[in-house]
N, C-alpha and C positions, 0 to 999 in steps of 0.2 A: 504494500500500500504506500501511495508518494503523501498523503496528509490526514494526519486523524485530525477534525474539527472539532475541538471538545467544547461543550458548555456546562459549566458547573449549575444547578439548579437547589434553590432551599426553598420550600413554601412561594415557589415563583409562577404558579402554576398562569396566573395573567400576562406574567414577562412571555412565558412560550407564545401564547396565543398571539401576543402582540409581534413580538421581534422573529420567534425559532425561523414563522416559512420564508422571510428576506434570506436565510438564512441555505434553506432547504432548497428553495429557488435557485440561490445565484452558485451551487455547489454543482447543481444539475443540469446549468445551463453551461457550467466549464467544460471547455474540450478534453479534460482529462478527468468527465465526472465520475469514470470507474476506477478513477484511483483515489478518489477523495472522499470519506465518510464523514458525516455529523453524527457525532456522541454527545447524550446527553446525560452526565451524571447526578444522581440523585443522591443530595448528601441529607438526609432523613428526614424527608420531606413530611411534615402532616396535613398540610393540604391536600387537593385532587391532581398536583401534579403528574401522577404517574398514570393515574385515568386519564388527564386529559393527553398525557405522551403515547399511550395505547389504542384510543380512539381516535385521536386527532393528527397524529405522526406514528402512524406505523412503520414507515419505512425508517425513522431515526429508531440508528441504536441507540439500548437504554443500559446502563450502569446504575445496579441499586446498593447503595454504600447505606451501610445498617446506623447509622447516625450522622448528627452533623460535623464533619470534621474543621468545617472550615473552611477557607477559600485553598491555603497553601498545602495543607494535608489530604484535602480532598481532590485536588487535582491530581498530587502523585499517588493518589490510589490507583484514579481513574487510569492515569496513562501506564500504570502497571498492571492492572486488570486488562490493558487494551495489548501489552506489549507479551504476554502470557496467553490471550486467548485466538491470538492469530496464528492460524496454519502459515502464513509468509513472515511471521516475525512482527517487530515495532514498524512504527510508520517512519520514511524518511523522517518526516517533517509533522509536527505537532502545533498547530493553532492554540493558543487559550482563548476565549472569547465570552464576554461577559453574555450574560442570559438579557441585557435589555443595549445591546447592539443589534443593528439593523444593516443588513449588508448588501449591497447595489450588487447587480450584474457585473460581472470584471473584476473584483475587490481582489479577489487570491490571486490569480493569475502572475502579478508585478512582484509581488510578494516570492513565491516560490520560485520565478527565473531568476530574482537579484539572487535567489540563495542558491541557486543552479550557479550559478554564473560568480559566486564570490566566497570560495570553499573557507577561508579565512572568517566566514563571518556567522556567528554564532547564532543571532538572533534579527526578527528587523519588525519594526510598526507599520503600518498606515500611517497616512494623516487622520489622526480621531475627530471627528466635529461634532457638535450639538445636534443632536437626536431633535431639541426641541427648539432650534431656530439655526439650521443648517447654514447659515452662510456664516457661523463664527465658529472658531475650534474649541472644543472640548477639554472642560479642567483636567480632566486624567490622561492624560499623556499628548495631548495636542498635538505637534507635529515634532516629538520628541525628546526626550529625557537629557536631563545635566545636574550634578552637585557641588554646588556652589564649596568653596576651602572649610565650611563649617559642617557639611554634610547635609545639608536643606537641600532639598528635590525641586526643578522649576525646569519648566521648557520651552522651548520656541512657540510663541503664541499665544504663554500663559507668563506671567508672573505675577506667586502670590494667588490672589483670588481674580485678577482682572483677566479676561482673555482675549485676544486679536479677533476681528474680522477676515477671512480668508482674503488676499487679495492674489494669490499666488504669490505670497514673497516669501515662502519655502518652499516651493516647485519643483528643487533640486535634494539629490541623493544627499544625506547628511549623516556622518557619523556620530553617533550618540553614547552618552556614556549608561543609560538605560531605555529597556523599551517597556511601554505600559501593559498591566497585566489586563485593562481591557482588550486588547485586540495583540497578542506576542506571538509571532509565528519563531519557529524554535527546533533545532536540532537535537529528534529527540536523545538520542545516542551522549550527544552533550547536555544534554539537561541532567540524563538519569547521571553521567558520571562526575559533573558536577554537585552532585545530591540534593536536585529538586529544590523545590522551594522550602525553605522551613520552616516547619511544621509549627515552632514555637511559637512563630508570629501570629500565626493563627489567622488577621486577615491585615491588610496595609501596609504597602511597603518590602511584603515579599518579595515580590518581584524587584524591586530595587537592589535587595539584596545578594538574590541569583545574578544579577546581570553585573551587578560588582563583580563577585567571586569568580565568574566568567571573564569578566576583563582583566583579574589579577591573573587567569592561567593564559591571558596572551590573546583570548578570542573577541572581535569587536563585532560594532553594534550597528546597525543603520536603522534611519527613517525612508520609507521607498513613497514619497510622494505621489507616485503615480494610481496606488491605492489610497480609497477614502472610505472608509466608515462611521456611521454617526452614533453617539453613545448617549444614553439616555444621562445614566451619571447620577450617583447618589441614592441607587434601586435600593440598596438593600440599608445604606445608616446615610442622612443627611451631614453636610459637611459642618454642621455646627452641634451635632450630636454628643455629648461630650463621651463617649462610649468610642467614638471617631478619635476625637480628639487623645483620649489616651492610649488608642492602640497606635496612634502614628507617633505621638512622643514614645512610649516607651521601643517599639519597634524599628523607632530612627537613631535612637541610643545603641542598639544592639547591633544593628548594621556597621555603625562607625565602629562598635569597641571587633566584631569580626574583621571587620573590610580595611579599614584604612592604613594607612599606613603610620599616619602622627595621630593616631588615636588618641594621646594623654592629651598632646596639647590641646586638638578638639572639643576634646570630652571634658577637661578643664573650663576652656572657654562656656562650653555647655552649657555646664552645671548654673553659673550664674544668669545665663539667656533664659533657660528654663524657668527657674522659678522669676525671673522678670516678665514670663509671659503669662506665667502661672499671675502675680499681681496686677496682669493688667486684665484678666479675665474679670476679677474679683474686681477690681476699681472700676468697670464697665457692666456689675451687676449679673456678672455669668459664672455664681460661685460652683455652682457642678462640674463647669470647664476648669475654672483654677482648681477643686480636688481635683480632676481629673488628669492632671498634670503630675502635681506629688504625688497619686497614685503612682503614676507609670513612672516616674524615677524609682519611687521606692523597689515597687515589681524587675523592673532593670538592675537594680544594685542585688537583689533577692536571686536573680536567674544568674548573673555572672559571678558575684563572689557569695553567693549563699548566705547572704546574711544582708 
């Protein structure tokens, strides 16, 4: 098989209805649509998802994972349940794609030749754009991943919370220092020996992670602009959620203290950013956000020194 299309699915059962057939569609209209599957994994769904993926999409495969693992654990089940259950082995090429992406006719296609065509390159995006007003790019990975000397995540099209209007002024191939786990097409071979995304983070940010430790073994990244997908964005916790908020603080802690290379100096600097962001939740009246902040320090110091 040249690409498993996986979509991770939790009580998402309206996200299928809405997004899966763009999905089923534009797989089937590719000229290599018998080498490319959609999978849809069920990470312990209690909704009617899996009725509505039985009656509704019978021809997607289904993957049923006996609980919720999560965004990053439950992906490497899935592609180890998919990499185990094929008579030809794992797929070249493995898609993640979120359950509330919508995906035009042509979308893979640019995708899978830059990676035909660029053996050096481990991973690569679309341009992601707004599901809900198409002509601007999407917060979650927009036309591209970068980490700024302190380890903050931002990319071409977004900084922060504001995001560009397409004008094509990323048109061109761009290498990136991550690609967004909304839309990550991905060598599986390298993913699985890389070791997946982890598990620990549970959801946000994994994928930042993966795409570091992949660029510390040599392998790099592209944005292939010539694909576009529009992301709904914020399906499953809004960005002001403070549940959000501390899996990306403590999960962006964990990353640098893995990933980086001037880790103290970083995570020094850190430590005083943090709890200044943490006061200005609280001085703006968003005391659940400031807990949620010293939460995910504490849990971070808890997961790396035990104590």
């Amino acid at each position: 098989m040249k690409c498993s299309v996986i979509i991770l699915n939790w009580n998402g059962a309206q996200m299928l209805r809405t997004y899966l057939p763009s999905v089923v569609k534009s797989c089937q209209k590719s000229a290599i649509s018998d080498q490319i599957e959609v999978v849809v994994a069920d990470n312990g769904s209690t909704d009617d998802s899996l009725e509505v993926l039985q009656k509704e999409f019978p021809t997607v495969r289904t993957i049923i994972l006996d609980k919720n693992y999560g965004f990053a654990e439950g992906y490497n089940r899935a592609i180890e349940a998919l990499s185990g259950s094929s008579i030809e082995g794992e797929s070249e090429y493995t898609v993640l794609l979120n359950s509330d992406v919508e995906t035009p006719e042509g979308w893979l296609t640019p995708l899978l030749d830059y990676m035909d065509a660029h053996p050096e390159v481990a991973a690569v995006q679309p341009k992601i754009r707004s599901w809900r007003d198409k002509r601007f790019f999407e917060h979650a990975g927009a036309a591209g991943g970068y980490l700024n000397p302190l380890g903050y995540p931002y990319c071409r099209g977004r900084r922060f919370g504001r995001v560009e209007e397409d004008h094509g002024q990323y048109d061109t191939v761009a290498e990136i220092e991550w690609t967004s786990g909304a839309c990550m097409c991905v060598r599986t071979k390298i993913y699985k020996e890389s070791g997946g995304l982890d598990a620990s983070f549970f959801a946000h940010m994994e994928e930042i992670d993966l795409c570091w430790r992949m660029r510390n073994q040599g392998w790099k990244l592209a944005c292939v602009p010539a694909s576009t997908v529009y992301h709904l964005g914020g399906g499953s916790l809004n960005y002001g959620n403070p549940r959000k908020v501390y899996l990306n603080f403590r999960n962006n802690l964990l990353m640098i203290y893995k990933n980086s290379r001037w880790r103290w100096w970083v995570l020094s600097v850190r430590f005083f950013l943090d709890y200044a962001a943490a006061a200005m939740f609280l001085i703006t009246g968003k005391k659940d956000s400031a807990k949620a902040v010293c939460q995910a320090r504490r849990d971070y110091r808890k997961m790396v020194h035990g104590k």
